[in-house]
mmCIF entry with sequence, helices, sheets and N, C-alpha, C, O atoms, coordinates in Angstrom:
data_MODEL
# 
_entry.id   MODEL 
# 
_entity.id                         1 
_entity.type                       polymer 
_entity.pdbx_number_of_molecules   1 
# 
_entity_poly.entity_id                      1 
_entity_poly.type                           'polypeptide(L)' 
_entity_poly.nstd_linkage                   no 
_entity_poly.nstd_monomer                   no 
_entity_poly.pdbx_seq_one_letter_code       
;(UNK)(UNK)(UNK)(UNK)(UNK)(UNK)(UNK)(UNK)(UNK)(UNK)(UNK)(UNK)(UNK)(UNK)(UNK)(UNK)
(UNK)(UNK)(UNK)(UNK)(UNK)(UNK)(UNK)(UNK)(UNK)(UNK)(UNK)(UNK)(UNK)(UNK)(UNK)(UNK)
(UNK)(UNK)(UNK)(UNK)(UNK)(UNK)(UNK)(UNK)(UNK)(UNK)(UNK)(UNK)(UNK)(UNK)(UNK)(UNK)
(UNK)
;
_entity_poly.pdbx_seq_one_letter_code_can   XXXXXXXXXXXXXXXXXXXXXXXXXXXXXXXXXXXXXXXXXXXXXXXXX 
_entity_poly.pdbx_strand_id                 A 
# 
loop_
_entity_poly_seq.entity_id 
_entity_poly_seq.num 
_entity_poly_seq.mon_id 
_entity_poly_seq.hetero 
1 1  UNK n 
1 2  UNK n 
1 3  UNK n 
1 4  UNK n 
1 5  UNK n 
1 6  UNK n 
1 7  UNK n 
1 8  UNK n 
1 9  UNK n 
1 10 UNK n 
1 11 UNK n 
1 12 UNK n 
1 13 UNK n 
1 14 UNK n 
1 15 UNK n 
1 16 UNK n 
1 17 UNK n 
1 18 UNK n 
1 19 UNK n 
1 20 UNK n 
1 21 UNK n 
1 22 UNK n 
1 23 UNK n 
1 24 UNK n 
1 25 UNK n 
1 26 UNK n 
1 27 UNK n 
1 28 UNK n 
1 29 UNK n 
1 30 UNK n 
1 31 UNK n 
1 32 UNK n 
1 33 UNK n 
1 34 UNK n 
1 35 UNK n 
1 36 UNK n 
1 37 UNK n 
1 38 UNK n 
1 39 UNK n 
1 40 UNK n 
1 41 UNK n 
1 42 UNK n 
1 43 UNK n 
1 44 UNK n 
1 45 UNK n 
1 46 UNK n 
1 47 UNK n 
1 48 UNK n 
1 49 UNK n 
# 
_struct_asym.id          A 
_struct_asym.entity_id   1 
# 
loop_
_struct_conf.conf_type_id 
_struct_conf.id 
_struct_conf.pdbx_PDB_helix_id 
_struct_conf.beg_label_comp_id 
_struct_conf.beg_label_asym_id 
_struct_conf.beg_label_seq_id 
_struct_conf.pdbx_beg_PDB_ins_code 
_struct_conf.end_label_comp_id 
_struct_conf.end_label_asym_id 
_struct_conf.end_label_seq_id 
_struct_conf.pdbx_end_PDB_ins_code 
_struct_conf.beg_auth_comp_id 
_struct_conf.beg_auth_asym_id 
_struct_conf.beg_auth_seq_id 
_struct_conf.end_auth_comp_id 
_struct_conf.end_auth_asym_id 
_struct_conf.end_auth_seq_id 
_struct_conf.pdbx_PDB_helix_class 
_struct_conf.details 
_struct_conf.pdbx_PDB_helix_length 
HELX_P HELX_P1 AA1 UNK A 8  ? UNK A 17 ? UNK A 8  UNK A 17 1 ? 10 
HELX_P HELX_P2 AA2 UNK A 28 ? UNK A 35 ? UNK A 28 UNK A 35 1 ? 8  
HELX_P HELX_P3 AA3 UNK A 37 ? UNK A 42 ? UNK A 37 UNK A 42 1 ? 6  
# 
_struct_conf_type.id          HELX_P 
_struct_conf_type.criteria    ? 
_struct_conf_type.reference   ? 
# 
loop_
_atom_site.group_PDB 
_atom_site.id 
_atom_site.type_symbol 
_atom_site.label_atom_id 
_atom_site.label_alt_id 
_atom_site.label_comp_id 
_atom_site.label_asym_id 
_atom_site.label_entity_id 
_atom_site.label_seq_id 
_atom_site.pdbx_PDB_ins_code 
_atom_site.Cartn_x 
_atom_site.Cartn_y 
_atom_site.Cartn_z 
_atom_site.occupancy 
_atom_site.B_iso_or_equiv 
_atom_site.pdbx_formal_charge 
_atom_site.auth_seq_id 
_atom_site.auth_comp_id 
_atom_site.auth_asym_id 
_atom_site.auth_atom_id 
_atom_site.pdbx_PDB_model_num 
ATOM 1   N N  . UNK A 1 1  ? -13.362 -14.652 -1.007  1.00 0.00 ? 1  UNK A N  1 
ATOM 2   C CA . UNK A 1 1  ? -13.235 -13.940 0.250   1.00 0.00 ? 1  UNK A CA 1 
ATOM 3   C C  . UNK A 1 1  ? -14.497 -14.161 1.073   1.00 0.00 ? 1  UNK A C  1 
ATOM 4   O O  . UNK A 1 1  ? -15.557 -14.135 0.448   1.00 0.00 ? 1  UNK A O  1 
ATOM 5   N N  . UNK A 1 2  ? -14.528 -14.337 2.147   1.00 0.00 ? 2  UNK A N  1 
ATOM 6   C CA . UNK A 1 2  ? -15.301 -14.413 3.175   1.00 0.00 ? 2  UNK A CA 1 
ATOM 7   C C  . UNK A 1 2  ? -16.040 -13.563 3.840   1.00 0.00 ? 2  UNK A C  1 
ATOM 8   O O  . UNK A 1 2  ? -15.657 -13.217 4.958   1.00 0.00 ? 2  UNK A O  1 
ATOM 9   N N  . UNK A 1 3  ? -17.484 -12.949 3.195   1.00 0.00 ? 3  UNK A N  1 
ATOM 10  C CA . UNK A 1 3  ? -18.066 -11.921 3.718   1.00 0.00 ? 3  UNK A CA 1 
ATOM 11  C C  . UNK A 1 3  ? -18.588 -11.574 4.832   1.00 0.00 ? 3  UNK A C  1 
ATOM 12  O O  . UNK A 1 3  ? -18.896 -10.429 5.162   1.00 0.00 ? 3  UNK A O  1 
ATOM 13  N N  . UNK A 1 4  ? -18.755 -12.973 5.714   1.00 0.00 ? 4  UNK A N  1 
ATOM 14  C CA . UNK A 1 4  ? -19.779 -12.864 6.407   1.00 0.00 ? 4  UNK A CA 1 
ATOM 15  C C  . UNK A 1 4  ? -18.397 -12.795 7.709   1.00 0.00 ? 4  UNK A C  1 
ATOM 16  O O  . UNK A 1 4  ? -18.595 -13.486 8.709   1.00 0.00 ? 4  UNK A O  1 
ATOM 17  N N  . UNK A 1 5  ? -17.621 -12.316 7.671   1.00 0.00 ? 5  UNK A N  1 
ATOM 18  C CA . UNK A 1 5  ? -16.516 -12.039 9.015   1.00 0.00 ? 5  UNK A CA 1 
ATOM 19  C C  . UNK A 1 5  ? -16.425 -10.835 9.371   1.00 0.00 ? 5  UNK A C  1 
ATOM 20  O O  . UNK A 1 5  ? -16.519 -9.983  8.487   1.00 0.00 ? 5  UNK A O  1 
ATOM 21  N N  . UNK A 1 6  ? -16.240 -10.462 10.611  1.00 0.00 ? 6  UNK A N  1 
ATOM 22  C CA . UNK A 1 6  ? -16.713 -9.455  11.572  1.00 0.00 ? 6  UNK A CA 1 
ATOM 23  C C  . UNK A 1 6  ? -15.376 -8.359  11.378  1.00 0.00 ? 6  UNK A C  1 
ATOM 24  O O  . UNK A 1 6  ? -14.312 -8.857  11.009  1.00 0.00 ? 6  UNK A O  1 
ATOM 25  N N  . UNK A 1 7  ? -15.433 -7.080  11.594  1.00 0.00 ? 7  UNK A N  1 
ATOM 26  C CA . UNK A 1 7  ? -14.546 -5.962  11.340  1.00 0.00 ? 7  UNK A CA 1 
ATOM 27  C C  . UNK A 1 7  ? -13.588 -6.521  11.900  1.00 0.00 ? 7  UNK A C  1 
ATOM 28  O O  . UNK A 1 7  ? -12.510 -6.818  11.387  1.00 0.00 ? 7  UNK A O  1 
ATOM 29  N N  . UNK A 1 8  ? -14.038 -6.740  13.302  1.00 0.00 ? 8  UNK A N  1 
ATOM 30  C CA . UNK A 1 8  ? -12.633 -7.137  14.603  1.00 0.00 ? 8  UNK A CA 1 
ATOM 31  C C  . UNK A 1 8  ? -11.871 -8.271  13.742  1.00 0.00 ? 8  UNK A C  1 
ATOM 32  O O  . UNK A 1 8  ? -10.724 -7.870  13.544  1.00 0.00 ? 8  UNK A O  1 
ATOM 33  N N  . UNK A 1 9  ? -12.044 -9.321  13.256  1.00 0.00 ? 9  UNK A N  1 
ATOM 34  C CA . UNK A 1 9  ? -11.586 -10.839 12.947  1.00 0.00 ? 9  UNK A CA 1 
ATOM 35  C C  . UNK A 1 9  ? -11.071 -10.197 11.489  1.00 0.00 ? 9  UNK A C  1 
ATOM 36  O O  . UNK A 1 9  ? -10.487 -11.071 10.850  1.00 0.00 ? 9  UNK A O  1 
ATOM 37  N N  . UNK A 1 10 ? -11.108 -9.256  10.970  1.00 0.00 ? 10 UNK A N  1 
ATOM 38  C CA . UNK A 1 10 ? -10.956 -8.989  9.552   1.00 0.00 ? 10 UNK A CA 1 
ATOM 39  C C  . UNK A 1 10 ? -9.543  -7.998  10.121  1.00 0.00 ? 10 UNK A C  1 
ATOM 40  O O  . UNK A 1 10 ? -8.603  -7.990  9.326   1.00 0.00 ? 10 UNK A O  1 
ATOM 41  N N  . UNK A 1 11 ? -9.399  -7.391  11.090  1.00 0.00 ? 11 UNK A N  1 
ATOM 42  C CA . UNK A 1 11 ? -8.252  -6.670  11.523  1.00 0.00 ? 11 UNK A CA 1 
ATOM 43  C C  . UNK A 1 11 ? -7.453  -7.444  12.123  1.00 0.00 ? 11 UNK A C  1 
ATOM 44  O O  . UNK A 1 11 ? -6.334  -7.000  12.380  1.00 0.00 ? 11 UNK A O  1 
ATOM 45  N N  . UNK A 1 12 ? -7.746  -8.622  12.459  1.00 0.00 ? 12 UNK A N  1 
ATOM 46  C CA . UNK A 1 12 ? -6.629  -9.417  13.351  1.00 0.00 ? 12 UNK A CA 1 
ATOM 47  C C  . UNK A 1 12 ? -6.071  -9.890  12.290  1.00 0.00 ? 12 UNK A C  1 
ATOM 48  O O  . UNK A 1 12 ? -4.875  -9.626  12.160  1.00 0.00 ? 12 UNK A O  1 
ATOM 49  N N  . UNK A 1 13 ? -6.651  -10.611 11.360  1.00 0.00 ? 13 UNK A N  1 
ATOM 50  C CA . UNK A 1 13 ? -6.174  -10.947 9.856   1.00 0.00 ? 13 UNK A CA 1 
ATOM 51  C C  . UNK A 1 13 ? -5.321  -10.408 9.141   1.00 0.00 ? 13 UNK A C  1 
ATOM 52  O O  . UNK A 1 13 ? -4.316  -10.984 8.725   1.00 0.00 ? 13 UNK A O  1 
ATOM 53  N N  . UNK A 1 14 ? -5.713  -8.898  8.849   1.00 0.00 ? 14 UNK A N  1 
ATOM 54  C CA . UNK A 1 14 ? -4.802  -7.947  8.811   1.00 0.00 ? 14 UNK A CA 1 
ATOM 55  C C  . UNK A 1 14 ? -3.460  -7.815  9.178   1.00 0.00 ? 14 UNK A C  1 
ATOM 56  O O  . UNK A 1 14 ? -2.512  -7.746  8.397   1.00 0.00 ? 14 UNK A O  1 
ATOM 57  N N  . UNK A 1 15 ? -3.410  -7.775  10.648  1.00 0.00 ? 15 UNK A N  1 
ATOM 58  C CA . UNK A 1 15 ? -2.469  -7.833  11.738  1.00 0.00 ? 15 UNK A CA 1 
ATOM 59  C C  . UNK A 1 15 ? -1.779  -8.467  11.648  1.00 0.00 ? 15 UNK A C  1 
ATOM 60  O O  . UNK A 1 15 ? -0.629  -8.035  11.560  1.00 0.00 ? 15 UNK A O  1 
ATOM 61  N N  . UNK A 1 16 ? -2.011  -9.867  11.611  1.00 0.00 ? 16 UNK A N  1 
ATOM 62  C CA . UNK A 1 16 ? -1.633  -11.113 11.198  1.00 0.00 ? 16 UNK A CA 1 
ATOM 63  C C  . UNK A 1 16 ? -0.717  -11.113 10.003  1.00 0.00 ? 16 UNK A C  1 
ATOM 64  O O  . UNK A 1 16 ? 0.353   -11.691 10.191  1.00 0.00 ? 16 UNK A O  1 
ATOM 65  N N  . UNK A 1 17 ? -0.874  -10.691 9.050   1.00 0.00 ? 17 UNK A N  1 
ATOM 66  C CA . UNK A 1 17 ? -0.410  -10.410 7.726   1.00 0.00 ? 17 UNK A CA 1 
ATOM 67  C C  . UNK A 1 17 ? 0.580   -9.170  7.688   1.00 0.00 ? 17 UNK A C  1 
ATOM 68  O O  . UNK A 1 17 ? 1.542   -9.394  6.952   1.00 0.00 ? 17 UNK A O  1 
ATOM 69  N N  . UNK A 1 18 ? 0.589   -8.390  8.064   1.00 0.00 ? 18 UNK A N  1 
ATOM 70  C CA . UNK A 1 18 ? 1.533   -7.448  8.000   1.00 0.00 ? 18 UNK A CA 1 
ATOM 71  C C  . UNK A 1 18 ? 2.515   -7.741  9.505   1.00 0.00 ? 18 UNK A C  1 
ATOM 72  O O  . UNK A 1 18 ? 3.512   -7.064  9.758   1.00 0.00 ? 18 UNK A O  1 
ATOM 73  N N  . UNK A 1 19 ? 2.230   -8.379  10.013  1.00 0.00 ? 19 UNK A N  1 
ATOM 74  C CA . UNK A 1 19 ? 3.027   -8.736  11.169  1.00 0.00 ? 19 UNK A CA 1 
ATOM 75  C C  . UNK A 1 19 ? 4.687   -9.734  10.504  1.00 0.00 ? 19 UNK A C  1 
ATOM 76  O O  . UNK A 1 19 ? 5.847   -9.804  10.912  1.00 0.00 ? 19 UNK A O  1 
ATOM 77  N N  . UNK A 1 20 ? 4.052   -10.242 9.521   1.00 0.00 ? 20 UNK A N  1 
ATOM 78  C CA . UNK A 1 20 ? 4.841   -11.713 8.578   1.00 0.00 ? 20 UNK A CA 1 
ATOM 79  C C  . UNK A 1 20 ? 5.793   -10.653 7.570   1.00 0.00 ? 20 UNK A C  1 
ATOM 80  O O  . UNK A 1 20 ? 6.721   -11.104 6.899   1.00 0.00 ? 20 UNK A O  1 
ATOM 81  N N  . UNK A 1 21 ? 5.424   -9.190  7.568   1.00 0.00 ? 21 UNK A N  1 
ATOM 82  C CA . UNK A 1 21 ? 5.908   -9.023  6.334   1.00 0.00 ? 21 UNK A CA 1 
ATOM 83  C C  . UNK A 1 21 ? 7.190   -7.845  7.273   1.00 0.00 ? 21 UNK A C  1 
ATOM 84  O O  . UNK A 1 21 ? 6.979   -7.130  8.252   1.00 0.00 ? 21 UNK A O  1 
ATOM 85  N N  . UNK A 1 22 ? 8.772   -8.102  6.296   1.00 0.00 ? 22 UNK A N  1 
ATOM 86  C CA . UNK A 1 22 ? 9.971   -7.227  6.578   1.00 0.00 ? 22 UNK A CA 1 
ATOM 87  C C  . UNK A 1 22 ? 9.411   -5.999  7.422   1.00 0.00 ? 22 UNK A C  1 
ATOM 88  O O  . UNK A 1 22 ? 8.415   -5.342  7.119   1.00 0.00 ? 22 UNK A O  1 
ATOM 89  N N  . UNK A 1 23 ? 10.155  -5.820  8.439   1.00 0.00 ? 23 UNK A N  1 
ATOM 90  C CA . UNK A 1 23 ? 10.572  -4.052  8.903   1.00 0.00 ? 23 UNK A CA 1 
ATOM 91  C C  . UNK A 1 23 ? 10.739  -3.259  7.855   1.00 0.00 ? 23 UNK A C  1 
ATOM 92  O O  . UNK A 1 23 ? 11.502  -3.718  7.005   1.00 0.00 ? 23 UNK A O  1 
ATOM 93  N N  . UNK A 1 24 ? 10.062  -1.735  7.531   1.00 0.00 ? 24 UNK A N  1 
ATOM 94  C CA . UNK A 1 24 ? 10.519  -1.047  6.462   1.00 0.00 ? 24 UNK A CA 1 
ATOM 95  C C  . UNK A 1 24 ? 10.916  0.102   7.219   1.00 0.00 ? 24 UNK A C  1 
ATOM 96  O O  . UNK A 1 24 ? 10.182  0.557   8.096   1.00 0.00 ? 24 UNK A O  1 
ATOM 97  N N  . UNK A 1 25 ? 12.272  0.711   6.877   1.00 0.00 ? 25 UNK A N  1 
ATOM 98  C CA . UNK A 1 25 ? 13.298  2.090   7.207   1.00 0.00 ? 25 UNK A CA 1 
ATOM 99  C C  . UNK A 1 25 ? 12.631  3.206   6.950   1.00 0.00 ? 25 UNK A C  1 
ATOM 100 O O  . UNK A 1 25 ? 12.008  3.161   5.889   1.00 0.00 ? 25 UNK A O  1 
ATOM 101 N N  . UNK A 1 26 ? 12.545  4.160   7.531   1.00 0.00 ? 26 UNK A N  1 
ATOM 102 C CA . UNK A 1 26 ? 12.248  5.403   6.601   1.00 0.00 ? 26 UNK A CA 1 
ATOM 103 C C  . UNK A 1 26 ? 13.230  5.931   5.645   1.00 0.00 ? 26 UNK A C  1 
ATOM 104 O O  . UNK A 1 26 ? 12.870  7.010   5.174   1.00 0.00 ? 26 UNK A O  1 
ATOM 105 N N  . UNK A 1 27 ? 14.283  5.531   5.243   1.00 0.00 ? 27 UNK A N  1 
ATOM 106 C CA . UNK A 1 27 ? 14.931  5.542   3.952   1.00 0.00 ? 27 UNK A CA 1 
ATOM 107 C C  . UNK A 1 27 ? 14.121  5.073   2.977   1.00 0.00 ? 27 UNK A C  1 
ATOM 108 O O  . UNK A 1 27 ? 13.571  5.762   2.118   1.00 0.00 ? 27 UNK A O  1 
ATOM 109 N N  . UNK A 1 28 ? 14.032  3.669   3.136   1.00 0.00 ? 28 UNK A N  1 
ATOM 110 C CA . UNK A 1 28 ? 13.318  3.178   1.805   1.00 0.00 ? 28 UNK A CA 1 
ATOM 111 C C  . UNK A 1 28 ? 11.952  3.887   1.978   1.00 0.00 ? 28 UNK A C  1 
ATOM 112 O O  . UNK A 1 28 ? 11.656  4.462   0.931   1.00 0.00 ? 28 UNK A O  1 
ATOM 113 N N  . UNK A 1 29 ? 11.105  4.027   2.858   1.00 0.00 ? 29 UNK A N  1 
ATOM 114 C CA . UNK A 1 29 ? 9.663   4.331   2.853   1.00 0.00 ? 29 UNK A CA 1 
ATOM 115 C C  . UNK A 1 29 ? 9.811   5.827   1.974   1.00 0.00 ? 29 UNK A C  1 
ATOM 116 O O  . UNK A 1 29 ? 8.877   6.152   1.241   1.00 0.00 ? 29 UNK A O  1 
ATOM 117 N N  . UNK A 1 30 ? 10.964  6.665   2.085   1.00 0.00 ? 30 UNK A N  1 
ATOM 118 C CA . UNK A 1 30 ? 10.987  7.632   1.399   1.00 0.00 ? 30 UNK A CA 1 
ATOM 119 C C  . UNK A 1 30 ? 11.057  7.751   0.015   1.00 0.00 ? 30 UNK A C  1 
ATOM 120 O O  . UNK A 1 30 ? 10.382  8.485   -0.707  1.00 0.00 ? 30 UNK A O  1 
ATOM 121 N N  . UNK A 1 31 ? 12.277  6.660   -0.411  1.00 0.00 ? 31 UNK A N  1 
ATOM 122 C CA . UNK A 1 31 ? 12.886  6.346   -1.688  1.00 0.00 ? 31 UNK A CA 1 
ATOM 123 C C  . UNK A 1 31 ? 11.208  5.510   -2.481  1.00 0.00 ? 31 UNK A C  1 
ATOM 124 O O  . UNK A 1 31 ? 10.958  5.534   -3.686  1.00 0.00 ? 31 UNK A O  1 
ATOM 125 N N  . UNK A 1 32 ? 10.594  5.066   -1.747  1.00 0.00 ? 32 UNK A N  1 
ATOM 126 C CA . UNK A 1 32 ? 9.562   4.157   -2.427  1.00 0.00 ? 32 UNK A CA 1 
ATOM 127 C C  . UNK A 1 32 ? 8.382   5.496   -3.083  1.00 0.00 ? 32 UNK A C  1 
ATOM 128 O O  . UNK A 1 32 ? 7.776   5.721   -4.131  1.00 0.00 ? 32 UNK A O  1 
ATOM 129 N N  . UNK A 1 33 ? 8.584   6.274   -1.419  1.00 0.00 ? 33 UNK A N  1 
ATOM 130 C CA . UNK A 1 33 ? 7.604   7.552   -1.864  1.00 0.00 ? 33 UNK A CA 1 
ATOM 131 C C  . UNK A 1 33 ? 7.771   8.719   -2.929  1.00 0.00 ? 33 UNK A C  1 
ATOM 132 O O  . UNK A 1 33 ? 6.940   9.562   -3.265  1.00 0.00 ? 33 UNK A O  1 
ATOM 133 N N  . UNK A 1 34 ? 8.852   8.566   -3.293  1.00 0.00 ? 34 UNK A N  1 
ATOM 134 C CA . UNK A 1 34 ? 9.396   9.729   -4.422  1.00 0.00 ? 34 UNK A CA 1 
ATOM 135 C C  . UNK A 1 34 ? 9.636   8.545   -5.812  1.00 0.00 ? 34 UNK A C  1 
ATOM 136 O O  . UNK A 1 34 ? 9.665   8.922   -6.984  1.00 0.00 ? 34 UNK A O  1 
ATOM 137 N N  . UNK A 1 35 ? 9.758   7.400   -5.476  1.00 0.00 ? 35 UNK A N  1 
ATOM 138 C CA . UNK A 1 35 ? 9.557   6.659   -6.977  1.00 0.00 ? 35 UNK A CA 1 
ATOM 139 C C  . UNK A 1 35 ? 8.125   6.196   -7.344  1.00 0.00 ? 35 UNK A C  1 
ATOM 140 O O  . UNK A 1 35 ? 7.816   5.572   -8.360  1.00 0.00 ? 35 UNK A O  1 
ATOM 141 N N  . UNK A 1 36 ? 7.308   6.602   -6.354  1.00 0.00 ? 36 UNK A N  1 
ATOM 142 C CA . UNK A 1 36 ? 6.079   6.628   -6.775  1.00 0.00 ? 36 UNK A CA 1 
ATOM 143 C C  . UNK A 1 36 ? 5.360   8.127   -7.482  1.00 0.00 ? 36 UNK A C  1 
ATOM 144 O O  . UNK A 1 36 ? 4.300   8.404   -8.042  1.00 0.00 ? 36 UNK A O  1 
ATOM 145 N N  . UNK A 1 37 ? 6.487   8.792   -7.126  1.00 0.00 ? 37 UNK A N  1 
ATOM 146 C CA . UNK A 1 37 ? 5.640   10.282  -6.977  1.00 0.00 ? 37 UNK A CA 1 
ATOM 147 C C  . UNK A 1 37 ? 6.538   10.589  -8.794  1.00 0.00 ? 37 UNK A C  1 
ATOM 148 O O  . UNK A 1 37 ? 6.128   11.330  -9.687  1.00 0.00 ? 37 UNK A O  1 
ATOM 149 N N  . UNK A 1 38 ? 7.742   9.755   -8.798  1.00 0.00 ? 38 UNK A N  1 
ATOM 150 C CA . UNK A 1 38 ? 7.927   10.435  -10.192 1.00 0.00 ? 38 UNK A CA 1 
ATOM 151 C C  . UNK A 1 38 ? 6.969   9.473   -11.416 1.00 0.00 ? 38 UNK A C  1 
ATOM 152 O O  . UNK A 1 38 ? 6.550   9.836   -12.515 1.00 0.00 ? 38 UNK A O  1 
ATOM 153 N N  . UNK A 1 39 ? 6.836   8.111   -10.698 1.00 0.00 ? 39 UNK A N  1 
ATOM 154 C CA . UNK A 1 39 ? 6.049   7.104   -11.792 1.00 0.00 ? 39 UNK A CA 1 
ATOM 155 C C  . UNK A 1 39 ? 5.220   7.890   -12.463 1.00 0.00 ? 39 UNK A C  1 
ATOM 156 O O  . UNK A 1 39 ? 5.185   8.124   -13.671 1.00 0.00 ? 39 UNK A O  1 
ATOM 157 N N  . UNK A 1 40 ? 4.285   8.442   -11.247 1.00 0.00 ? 40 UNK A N  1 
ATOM 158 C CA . UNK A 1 40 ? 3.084   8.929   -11.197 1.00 0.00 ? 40 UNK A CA 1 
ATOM 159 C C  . UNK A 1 40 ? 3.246   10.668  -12.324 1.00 0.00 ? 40 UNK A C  1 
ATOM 160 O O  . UNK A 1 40 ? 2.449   10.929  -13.225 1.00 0.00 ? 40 UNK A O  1 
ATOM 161 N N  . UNK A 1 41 ? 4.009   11.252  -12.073 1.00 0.00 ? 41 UNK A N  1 
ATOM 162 C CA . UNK A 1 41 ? 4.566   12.120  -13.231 1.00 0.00 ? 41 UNK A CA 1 
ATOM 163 C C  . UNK A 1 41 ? 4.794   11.628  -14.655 1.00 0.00 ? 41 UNK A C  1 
ATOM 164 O O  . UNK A 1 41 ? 4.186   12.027  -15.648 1.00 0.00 ? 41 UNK A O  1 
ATOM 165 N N  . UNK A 1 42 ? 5.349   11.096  -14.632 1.00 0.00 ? 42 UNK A N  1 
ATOM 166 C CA . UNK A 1 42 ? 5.898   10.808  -16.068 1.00 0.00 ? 42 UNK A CA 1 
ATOM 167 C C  . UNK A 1 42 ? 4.832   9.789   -17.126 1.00 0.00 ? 42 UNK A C  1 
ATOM 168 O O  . UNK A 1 42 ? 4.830   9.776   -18.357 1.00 0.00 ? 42 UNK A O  1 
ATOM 169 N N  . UNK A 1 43 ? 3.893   8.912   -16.101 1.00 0.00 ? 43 UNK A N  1 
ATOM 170 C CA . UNK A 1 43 ? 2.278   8.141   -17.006 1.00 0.00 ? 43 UNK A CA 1 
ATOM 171 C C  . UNK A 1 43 ? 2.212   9.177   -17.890 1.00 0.00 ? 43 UNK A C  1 
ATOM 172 O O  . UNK A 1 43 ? 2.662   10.308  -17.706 1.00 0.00 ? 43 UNK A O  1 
ATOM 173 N N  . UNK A 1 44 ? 1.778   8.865   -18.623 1.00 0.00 ? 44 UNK A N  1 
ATOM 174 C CA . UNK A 1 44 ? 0.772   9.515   -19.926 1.00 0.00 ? 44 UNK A CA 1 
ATOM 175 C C  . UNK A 1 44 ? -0.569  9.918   -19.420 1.00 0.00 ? 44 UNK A C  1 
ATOM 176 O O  . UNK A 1 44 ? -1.462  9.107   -19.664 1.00 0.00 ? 44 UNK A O  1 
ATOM 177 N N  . UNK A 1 45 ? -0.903  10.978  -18.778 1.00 0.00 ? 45 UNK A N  1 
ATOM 178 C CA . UNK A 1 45 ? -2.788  10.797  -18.510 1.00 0.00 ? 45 UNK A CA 1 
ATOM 179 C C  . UNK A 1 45 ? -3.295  11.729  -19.670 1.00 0.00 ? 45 UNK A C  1 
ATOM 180 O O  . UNK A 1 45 ? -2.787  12.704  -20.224 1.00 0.00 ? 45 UNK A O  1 
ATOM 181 N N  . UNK A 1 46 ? -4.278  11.181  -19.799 1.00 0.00 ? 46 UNK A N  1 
ATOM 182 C CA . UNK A 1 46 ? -5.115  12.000  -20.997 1.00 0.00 ? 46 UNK A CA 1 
ATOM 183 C C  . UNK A 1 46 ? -5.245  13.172  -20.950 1.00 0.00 ? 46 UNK A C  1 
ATOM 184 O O  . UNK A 1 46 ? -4.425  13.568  -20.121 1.00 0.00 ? 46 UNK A O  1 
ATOM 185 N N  . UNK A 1 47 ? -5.704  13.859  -21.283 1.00 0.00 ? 47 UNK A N  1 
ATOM 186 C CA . UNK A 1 47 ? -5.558  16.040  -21.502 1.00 0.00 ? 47 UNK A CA 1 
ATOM 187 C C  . UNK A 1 47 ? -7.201  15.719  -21.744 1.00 0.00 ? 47 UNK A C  1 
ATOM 188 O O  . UNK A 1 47 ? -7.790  14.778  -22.275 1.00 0.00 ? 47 UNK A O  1 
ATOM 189 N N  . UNK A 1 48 ? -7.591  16.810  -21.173 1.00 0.00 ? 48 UNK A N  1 
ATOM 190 C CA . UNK A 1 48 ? -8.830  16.758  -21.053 1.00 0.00 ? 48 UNK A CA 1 
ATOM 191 C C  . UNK A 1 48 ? -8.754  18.256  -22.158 1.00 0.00 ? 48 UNK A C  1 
ATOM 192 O O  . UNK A 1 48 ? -7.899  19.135  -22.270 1.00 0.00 ? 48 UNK A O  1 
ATOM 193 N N  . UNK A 1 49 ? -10.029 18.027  -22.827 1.00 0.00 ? 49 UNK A N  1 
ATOM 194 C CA . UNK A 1 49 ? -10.124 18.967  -24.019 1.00 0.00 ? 49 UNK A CA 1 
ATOM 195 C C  . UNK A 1 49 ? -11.217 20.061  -23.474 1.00 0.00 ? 49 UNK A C  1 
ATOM 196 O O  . UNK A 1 49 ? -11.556 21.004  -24.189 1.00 0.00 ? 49 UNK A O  1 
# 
């Protein structure tokens, strides 16, 4: 990666890149947000003692 590039040129890049990627619905943006929210339930996290 290229450190020495400026905020502005690092957001057009950005821009650039999510510009290329599908339209998302708020159906799916929802369905994505509640299959993240049960993933995130059901992990194993450690129990703190």
């Amino acid at each position: 990666m290229n450190y020495k590039i400026s905020f502005h040129e690092r957001a057009k890049l950005s821009m650039e890149q999510i510009s290329k990627q599908p339209p998302v619905t708020l159906e799916e943006a929802r369905a994505q947000a509640e299959w993240l929210k049960n993933i995130s339930i059901s992990s194993d996290k450690k129990k703190r003692i």
